[in-house]
C-alpha positions as CSV (number, residue, x, y, z in Angstrom):
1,X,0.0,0.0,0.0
2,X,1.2,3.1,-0.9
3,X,0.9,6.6,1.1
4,X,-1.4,8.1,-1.4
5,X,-4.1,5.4,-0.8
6,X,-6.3,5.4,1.7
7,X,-8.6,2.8,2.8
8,X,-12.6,2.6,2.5
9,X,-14.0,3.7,5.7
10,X,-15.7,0.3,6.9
11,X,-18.7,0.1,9.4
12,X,-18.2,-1.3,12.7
13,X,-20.6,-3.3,14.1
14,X,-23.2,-1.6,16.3
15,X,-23.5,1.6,13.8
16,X,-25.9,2.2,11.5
17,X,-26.2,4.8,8.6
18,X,-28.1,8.2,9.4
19,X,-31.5,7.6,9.1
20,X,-33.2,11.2,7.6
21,X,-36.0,10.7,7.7
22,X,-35.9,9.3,11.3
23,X,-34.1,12.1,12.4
24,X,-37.2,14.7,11.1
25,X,-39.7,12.2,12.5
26,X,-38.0,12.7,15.9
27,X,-37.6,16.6,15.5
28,X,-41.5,16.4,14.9
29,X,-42.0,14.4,18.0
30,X,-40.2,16.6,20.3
31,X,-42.0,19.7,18.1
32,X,-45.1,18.0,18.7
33,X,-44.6,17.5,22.6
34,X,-43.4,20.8,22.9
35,X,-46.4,22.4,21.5
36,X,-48.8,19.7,24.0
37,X,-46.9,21.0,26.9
38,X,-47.6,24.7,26.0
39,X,-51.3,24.1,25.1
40,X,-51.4,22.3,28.3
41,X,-50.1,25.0,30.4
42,X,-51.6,27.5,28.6
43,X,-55.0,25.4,29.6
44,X,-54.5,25.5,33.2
45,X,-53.1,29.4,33.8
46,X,-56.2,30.0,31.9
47,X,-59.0,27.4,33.2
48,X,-57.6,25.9,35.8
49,X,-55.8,28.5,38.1
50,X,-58.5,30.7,37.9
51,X,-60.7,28.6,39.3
52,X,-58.3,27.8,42.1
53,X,-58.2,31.4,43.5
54,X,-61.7,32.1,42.9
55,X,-61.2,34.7,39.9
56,X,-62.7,34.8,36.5
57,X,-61.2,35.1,32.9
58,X,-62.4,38.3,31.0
59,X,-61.4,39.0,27.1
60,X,-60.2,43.1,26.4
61,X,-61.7,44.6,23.7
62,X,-60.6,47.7,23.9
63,X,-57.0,49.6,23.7
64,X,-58.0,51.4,26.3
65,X,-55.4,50.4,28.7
66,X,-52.2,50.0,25.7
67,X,-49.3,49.6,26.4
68,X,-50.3,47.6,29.6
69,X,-52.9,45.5,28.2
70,X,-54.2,45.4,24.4
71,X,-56.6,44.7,23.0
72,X,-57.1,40.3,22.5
73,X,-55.5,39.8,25.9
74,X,-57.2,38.0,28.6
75,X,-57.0,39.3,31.8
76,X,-57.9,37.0,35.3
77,X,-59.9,38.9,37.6
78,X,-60.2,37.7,41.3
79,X,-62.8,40.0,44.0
80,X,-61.0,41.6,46.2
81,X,-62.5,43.9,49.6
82,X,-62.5,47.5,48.1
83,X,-60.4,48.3,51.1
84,X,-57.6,46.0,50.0
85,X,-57.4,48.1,46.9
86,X,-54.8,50.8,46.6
87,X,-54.4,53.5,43.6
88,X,-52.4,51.8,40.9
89,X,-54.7,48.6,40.9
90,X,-55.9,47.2,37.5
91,X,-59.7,46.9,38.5
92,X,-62.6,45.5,36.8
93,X,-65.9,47.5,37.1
94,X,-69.3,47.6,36.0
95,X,-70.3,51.1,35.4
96,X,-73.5,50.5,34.7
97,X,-75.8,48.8,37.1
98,X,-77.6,46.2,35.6
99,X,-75.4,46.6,32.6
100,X,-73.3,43.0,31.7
101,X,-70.4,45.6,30.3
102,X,-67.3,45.9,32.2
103,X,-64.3,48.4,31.7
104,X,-60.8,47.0,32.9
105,X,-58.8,50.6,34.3
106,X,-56.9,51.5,36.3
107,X,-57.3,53.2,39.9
108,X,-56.3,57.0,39.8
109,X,-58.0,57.9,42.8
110,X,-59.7,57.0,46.0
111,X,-62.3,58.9,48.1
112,X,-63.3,58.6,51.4
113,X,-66.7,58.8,53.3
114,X,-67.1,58.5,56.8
115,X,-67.7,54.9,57.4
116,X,-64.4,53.4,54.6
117,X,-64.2,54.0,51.4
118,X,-66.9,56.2,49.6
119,X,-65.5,55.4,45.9
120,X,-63.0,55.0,42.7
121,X,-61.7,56.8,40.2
122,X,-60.5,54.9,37.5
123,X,-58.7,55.7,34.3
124,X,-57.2,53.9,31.0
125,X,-53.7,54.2,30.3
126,X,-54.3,55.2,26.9
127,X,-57.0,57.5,27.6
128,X,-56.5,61.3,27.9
129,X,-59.6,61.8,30.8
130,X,-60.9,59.7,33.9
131,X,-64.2,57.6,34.0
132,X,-67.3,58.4,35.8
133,X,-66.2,57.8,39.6
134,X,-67.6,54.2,40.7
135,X,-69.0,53.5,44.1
136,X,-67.2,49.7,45.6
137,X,-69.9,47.6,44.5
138,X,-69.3,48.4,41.1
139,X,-65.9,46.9,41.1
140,X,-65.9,43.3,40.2
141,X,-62.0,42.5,41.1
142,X,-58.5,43.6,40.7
143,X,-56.7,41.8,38.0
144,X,-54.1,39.3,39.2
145,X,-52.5,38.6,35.5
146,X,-53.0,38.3,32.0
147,X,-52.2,35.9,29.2
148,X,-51.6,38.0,26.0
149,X,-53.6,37.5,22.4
150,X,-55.4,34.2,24.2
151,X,-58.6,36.5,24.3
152,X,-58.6,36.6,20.4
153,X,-58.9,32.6,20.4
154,X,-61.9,32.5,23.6
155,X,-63.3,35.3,22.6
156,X,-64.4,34.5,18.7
157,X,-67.2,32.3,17.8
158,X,-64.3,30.3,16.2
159,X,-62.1,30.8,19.0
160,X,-63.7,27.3,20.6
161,X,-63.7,25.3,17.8
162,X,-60.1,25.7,17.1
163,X,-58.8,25.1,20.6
164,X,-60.7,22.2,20.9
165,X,-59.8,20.5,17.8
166,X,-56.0,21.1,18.6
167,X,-56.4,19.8,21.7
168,X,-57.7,16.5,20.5
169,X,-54.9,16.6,17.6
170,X,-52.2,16.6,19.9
171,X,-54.0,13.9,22.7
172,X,-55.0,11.4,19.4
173,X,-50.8,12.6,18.3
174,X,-49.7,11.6,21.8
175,X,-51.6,8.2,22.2
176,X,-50.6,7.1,18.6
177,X,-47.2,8.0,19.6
178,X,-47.1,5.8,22.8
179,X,-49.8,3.3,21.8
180,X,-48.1,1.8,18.7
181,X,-44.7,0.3,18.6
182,X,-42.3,2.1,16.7
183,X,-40.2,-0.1,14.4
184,X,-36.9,1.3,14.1
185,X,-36.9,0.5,18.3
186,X,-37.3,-3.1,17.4
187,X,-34.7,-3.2,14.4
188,X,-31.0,-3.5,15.1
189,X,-28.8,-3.0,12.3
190,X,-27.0,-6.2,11.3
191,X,-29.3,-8.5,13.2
192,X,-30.2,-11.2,12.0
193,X,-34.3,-11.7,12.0
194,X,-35.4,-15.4,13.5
């Protein structure tokens, strides 16, 4: 053998060739997974939590309270004892009695009466002049956080549709994926089959 030669590169036993098209399969997987476990959490800071601390989840429609909150974003709204609240609250009120419309602002002022608070005055971020002062039963809750654009998907008529059918994707992806045996597990390269 000469030194301008080099030998062929032989396999040794135990490696097999690069599979492509298992290696996108297993990108897709751990894609797949990845996008369960958001849509899971994403499920429970929106469903589930709430529910645990006795709040509610309200869509914004407005961008009333930009940059803060825009419009699209869900905001989780828990009642709170109007003395507990403190100027620079997010609060949820219901300017209207009787009225199923709520305004999410923020407090800008506080006034007193002689037994506790008397009332609010709240104001959007984005909006040049306050609301109408509210008295403490008008205020639903302070907002403990909010989950941006998820309003956009609970709040359409489509919104539902869509979550749920992704949801049931990825759970009928996941038990496919754990149900049924994957061959290239079972197959060892340079095996021989019985």
């Amino acid at each position: 053998m000469t030194t301008d030669q080099v030998p062929a590169a032989v396999p040794t036993a135990g490696t097999a060739p690069v599979d492509a098209p298992r290696g996108a399969r297993d990108v897709g997987s751990v894609l797949l997974t990845a996008a369960m476990v958001v849509l899971l959490l994403l499920a429970a800071v929106v469903t589930v939590v709430p529910r645990l601390i006795g709040a509610v989840p309200l869509t914004v429609l407005s961008g009333s309270m930009e940059p803060t909150i825009s419009a699209g974003d869900l905001v989780v709204v828990r009642p709170t004892d109007p003395a507990d609240l403190r100027i620079g609250d997010v609060v949820t009120v219901q300017p209207v009695s009787d009225d199923p419309t709520l305004v999410t602002h923020r407090i800008i002022g506080v006034t007193h009466g002689s037994d506790g608070i008397a009332g609010f005055v709240t104001q959007g971020d984005a909006n040049e002049h306050p609301d109408e002062p509210v008295v403490p039963e008008q205020v639903m809750g302070r907002v403990v956080y909010t989950v941006p654009l998820v309003g956009h998907v609970t709040h359409g008529t489509w919104g539902p549709y869509v979550a749920t059918a992704v949801g049931v994707g990825l759970v009928v992806y996941g038990v496919v994926t754990f149900a049924l045996p994957r061959r290239d597990r079972d197959e060892v390269p340079g095996a021989a089959r019985p």
